[in-house]
LUMKE-760729 format. One line per 10 residues: number of its first residue (from 1); their letters; for each residue x, y negated, z of N, C-alpha, C, O. Coordinates in Angstrom, 2 decimals, padded with zeros to 5 digits, always signed. Layout:
<recs>
NUM) a) X/Y/Z/X/Y/Z/X/Y/Z/X/Y/Z | ...
</recs>
This chain:
<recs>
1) xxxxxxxxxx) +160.09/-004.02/-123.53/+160.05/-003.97/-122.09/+159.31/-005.16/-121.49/+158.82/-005.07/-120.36 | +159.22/-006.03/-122.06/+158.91/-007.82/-121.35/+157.12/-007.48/-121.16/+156.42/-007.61/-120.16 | +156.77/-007.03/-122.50/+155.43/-006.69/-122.11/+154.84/-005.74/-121.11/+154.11/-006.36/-120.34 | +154.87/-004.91/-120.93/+155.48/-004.17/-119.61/+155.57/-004.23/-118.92/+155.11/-003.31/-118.25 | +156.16/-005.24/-118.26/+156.76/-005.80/-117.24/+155.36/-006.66/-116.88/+154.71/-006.46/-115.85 | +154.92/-007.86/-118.13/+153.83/-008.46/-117.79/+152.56/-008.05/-117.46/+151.70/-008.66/-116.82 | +152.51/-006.52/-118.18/+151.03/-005.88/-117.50/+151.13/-005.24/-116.53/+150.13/-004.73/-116.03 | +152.67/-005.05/-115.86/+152.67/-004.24/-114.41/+152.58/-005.54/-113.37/+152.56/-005.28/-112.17 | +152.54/-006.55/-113.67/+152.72/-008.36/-112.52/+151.29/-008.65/-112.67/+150.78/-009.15/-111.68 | +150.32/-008.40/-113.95/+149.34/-008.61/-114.14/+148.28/-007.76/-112.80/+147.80/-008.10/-111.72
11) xxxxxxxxxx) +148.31/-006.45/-113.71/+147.79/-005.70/-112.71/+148.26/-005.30/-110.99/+147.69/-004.45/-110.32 | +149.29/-006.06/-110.58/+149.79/-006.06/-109.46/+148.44/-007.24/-108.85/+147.49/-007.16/-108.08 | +149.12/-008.37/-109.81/+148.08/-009.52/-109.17/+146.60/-008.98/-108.92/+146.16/-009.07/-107.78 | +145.77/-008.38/-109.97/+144.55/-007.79/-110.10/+144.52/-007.19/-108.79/+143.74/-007.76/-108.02 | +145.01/-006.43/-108.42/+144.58/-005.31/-107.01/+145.41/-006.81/-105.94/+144.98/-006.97/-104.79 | +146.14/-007.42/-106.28/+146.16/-008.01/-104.40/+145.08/-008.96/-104.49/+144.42/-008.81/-103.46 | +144.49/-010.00/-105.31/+143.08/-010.42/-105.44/+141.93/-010.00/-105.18/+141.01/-010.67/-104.71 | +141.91/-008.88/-105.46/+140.22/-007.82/-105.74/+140.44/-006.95/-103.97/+139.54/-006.63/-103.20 | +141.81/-006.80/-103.82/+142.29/-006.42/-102.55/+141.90/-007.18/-100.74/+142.10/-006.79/-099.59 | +141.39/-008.21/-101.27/+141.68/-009.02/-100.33/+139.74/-009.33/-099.89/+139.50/-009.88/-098.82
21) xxxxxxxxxx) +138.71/-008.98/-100.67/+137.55/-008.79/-100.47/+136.95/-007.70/-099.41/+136.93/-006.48/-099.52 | +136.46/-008.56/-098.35/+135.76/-007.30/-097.68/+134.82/-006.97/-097.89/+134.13/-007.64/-098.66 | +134.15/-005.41/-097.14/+133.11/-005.19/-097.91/+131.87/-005.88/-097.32/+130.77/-005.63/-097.81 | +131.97/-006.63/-096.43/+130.72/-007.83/-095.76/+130.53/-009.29/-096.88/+129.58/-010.03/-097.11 | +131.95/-009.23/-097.42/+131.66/-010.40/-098.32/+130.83/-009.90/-099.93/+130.09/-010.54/-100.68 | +131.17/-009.02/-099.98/+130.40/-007.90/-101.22/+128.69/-008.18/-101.09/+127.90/-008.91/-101.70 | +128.58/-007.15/-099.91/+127.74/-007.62/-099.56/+126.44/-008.41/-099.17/+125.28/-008.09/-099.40 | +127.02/-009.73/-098.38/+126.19/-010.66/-099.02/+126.11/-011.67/-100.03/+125.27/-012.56/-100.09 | +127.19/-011.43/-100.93/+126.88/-011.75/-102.54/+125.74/-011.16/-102.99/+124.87/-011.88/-103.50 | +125.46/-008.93/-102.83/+124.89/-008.57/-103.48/+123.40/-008.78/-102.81/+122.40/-009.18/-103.42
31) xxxxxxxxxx) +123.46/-008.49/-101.63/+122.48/-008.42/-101.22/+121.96/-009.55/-100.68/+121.48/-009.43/-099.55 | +121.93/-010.63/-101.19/+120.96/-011.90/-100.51/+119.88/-011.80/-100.68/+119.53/-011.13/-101.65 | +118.98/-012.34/-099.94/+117.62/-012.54/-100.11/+116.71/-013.16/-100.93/+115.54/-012.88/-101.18 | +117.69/-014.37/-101.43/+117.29/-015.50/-102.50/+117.81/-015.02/-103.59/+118.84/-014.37/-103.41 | +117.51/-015.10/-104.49/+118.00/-015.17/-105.95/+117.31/-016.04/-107.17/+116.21/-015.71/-107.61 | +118.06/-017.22/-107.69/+117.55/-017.91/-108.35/+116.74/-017.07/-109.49/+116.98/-016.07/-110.17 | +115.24/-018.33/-109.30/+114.44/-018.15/-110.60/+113.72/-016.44/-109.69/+113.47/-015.69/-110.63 | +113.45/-015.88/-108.68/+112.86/-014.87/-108.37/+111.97/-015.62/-107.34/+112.42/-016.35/-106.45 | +110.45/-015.33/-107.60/+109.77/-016.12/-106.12/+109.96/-015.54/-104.76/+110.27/-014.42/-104.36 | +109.70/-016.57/-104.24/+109.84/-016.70/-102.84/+108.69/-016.69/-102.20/+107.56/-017.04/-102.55
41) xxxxxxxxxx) +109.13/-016.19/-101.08/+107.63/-016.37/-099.88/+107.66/-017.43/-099.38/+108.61/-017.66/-098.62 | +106.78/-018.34/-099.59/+106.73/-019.76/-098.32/+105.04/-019.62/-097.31/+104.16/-018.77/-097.36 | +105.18/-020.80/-096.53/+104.16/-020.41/-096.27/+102.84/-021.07/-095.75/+102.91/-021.98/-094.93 | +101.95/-020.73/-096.10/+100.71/-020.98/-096.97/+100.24/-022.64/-096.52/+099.78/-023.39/-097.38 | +100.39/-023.02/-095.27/+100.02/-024.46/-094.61/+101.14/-025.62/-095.56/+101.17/-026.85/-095.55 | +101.78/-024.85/-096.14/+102.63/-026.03/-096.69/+101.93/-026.65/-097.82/+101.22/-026.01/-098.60 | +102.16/-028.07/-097.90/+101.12/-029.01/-098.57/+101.69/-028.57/-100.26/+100.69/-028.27/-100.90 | +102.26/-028.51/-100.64/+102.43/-027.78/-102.23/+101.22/-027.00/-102.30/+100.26/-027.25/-103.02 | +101.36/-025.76/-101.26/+100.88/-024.16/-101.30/+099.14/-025.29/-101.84/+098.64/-025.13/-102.96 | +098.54/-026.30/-100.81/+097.26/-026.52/-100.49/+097.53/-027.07/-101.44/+098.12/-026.16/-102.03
51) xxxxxxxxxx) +097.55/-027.69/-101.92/+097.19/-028.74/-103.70/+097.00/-027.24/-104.35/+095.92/-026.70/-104.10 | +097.92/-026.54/-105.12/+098.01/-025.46/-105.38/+096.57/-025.15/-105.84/+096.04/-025.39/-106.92 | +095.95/-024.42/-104.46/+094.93/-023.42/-103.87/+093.61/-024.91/-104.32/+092.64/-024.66/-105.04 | +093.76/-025.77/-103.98/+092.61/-026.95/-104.45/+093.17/-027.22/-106.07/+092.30/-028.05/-106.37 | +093.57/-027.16/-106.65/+093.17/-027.33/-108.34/+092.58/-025.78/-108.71/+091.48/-025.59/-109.24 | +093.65/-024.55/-108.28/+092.50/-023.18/-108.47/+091.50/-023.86/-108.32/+091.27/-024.70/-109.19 | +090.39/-023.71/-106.96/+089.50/-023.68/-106.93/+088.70/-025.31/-108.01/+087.49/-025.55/-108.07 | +089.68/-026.06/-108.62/+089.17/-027.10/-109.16/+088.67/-026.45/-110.39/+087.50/-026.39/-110.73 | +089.66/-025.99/-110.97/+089.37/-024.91/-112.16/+088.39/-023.88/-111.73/+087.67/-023.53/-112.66 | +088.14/-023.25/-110.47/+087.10/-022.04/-110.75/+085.80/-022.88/-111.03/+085.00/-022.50/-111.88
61) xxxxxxxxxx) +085.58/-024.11/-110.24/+084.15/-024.65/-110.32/+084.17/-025.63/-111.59/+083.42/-026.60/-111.46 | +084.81/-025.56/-112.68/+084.80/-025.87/-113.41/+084.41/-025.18/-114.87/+084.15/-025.73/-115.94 | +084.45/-023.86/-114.53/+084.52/-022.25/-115.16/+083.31/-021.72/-114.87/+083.04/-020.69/-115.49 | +082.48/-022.14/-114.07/+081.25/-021.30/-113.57/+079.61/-021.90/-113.10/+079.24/-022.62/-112.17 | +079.20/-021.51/-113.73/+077.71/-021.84/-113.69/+077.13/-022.08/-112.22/+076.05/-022.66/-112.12 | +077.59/-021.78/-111.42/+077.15/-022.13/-109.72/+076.49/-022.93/-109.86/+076.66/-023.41/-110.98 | +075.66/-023.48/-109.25/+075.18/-025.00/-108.65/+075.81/-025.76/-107.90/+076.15/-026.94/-107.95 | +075.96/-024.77/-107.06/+077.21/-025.19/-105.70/+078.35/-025.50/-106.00/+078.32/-025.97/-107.14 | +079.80/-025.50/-105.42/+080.74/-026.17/-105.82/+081.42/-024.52/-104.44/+080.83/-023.83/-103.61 | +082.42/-024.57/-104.77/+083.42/-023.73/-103.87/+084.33/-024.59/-103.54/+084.41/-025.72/-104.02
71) xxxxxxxxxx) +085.08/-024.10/-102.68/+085.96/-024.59/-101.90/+087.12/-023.44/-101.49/+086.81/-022.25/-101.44 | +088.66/-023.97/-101.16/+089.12/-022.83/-100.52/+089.13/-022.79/-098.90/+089.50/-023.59/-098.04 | +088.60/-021.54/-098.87/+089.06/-021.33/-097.16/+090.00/-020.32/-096.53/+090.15/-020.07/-095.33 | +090.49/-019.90/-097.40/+092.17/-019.23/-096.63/+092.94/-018.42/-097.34/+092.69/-017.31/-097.82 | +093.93/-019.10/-097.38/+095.46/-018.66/-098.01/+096.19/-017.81/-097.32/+096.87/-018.00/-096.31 | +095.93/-016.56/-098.13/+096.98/-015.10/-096.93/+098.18/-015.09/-097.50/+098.95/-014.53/-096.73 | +098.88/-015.55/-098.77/+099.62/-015.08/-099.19/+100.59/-016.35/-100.29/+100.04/-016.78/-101.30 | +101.73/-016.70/-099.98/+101.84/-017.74/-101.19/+103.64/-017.73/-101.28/+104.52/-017.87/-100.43 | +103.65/-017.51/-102.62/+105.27/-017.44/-103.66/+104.93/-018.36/-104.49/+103.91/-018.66/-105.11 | +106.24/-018.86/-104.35/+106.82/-019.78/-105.15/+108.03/-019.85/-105.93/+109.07/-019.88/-105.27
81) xxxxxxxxxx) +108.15/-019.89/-107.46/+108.97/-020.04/-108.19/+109.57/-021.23/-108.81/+108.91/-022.25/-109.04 | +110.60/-021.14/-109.04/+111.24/-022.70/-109.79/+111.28/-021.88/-111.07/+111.88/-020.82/-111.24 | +110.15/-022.93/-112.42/+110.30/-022.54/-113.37/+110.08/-023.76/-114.25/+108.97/-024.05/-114.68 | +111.08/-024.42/-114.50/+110.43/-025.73/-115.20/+109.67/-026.52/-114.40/+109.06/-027.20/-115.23 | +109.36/-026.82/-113.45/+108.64/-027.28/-112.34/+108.77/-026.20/-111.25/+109.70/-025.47/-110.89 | +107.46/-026.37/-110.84/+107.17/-024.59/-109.62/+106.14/-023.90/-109.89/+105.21/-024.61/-110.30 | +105.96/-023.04/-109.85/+104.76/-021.55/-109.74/+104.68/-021.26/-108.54/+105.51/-020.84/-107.74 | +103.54/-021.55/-108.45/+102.85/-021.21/-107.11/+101.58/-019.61/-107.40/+100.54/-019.65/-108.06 | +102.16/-018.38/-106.65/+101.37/-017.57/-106.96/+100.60/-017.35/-105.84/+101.21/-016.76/-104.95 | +099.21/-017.71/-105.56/+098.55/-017.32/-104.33/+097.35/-016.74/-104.01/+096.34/-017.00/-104.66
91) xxxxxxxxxx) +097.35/-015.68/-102.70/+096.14/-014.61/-102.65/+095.01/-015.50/-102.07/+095.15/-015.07/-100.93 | +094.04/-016.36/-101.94/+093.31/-016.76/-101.06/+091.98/-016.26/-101.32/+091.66/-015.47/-102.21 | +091.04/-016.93/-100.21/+089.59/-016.98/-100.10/+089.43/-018.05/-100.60/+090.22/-018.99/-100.62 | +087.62/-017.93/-101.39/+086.85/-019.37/-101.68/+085.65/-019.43/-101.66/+084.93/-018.78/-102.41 | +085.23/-020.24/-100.77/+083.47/-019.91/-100.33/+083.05/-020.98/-100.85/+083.64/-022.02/-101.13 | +081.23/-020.46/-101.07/+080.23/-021.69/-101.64/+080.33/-022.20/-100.99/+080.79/-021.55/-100.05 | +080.12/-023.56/-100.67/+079.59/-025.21/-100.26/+078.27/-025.21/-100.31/+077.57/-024.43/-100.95 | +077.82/-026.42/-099.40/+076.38/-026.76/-099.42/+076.24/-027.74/-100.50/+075.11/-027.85/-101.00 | +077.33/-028.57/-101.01/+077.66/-029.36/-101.99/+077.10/-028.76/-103.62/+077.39/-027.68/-104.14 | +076.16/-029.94/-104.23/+076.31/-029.11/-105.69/+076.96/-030.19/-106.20/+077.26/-031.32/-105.84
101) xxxxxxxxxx) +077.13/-029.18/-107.54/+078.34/-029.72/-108.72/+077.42/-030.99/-109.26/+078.02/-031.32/-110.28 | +076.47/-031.73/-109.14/+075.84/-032.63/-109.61/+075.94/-034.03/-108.94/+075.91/-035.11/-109.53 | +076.06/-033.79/-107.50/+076.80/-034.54/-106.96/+077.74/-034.98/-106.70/+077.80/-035.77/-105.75 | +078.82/-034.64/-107.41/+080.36/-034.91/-107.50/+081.21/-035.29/-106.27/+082.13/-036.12/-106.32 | +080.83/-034.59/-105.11/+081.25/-034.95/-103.91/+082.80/-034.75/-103.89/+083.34/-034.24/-104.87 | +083.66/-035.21/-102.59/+084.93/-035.00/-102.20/+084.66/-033.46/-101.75/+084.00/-033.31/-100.73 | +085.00/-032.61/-102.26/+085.32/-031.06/-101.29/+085.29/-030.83/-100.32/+084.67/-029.97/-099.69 | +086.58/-032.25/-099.81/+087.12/-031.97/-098.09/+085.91/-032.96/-097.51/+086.24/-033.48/-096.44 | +084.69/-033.30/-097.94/+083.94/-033.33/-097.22/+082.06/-032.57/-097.49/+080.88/-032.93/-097.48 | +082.92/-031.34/-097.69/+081.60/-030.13/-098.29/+082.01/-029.17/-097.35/+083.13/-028.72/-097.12
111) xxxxxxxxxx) +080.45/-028.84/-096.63/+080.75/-027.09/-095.61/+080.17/-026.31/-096.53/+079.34/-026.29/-097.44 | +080.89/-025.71/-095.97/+080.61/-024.10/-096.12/+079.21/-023.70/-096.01/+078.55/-024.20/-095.09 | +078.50/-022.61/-097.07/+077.07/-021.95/-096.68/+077.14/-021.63/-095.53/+078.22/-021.51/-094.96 | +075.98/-021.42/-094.95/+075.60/-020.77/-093.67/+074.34/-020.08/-093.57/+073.96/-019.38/-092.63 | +073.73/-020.36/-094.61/+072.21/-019.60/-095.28/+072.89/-018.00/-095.91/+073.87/-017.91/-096.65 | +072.26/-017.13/-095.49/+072.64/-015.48/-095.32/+072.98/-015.18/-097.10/+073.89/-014.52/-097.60 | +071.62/-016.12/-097.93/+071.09/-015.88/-098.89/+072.12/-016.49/-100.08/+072.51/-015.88/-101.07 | +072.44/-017.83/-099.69/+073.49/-018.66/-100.34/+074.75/-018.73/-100.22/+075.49/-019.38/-100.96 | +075.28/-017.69/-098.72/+077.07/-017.56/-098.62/+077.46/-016.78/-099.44/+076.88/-015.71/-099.66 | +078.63/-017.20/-100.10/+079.44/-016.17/-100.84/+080.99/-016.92/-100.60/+081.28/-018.12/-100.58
121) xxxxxxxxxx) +081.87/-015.71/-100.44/+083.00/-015.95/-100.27/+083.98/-014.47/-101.03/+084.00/-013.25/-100.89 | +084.79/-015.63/-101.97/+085.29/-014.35/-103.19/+086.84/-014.64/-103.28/+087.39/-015.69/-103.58 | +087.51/-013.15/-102.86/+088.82/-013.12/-103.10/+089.73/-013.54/-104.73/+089.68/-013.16/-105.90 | +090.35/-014.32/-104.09/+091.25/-014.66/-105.46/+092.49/-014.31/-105.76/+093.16/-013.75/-104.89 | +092.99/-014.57/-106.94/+094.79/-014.68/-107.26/+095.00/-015.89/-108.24/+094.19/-016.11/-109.14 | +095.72/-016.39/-108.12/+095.72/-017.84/-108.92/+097.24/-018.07/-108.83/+097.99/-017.98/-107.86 | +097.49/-018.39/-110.08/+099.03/-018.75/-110.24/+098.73/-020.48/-111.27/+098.04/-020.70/-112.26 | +099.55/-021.32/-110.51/+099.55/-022.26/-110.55/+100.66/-023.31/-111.00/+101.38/-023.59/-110.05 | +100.95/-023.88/-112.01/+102.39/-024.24/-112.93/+102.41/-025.53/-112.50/+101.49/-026.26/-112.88 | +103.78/-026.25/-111.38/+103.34/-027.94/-111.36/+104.34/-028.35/-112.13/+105.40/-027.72/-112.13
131) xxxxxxxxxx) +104.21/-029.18/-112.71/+105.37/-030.01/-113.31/+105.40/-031.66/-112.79/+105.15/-032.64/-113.49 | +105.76/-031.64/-111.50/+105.75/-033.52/-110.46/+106.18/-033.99/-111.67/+105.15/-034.25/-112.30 | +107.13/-034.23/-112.33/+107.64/-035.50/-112.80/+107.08/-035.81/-114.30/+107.49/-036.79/-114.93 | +105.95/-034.75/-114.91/+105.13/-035.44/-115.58/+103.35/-035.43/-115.00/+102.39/-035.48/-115.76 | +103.29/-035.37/-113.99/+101.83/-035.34/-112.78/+101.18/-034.52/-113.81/+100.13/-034.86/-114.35 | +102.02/-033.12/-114.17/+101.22/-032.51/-114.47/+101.02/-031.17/-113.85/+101.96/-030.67/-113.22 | +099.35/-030.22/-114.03/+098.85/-029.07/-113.43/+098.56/-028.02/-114.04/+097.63/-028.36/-114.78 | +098.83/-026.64/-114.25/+098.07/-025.57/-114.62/+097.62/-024.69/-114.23/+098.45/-023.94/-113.70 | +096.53/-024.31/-114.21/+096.36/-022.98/-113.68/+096.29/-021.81/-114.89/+095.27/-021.75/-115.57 | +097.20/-021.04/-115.09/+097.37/-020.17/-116.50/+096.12/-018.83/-116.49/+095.32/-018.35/-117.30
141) xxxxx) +096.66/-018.49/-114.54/+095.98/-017.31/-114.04/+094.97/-017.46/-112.80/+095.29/-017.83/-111.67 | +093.98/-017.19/-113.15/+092.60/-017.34/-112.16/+091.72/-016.14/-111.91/+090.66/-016.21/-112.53 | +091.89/-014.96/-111.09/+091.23/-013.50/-110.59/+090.53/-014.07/-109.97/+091.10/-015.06/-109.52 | +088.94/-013.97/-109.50/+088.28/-014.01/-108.40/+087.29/-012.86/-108.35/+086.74/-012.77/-109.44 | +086.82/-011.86/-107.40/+086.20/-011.64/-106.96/+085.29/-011.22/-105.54/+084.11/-010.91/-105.63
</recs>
């Protein structure tokens, strides 16, 4: 009988515990918006997103025979993951420069083509791995066209 007794006090306890949950608290347990380790939308002016979007494009002109040098000029889209550092996954634009790669100029002080013949501006996807606390960068994934 004693045992019995303990799985009818047991399962008493079980339902006034599990009893006492509403279904709003259910809810937003299940349904939050965040969930660790799933990216996030942030958004794009934030200085992470721009380092980010400037090593891509450090790596594309590093990858490509241009003369010119690219640059980015606009970030539509940017997620971010905590993965061992952060992942930064982002949709942007990147146009030629009047700047060539021989001159090793600062970027942020290179325009943009404006010659009909020499503008090009090519959609990207670039996913980007930081790890701050060893100043380190990757870019794993680089789409442009």
């Amino acid at each position: 009988m004693r045992p019995a007794c303990a799985l009818l006090a047991l399962g008493s306890l079980v339902l006034t515990t599990t009893g006492d949950l509403s279904p709003d608290v259910c809810s937003q347990t299940f349904n939050s918006g965040v969930k660790p380790g799933f990216p996030k939308t942030i958004k794009t002016n934030n200085p992470g997103v721009l380092k980010a979007a400037r090593y891509s494009v450090e790596r594309f002109n590093n990858c490509t025979n241009d003369i010119f040098l690219f640059k980015e000029s606009h970030v539509s889209r940017a997620l971010v993951q905590i993965v061992k550092g952060l992942k930064y996954m982002l949709d942007m634009e990147i146009g030629r420069t009047t700047c060539k790669k021989t001159e090793h100029p600062n970027l942020d002080n290179c325009d943009f083509q404006t010659n009909h013949t020499l503008k090009m501006i090519l959609s990207c996807y670039s996913e980007v791995w930081v790890i701050p606390w060893l100043q380190r960068f990757e870019v794993p994934v680089l789409h442009c066209h």
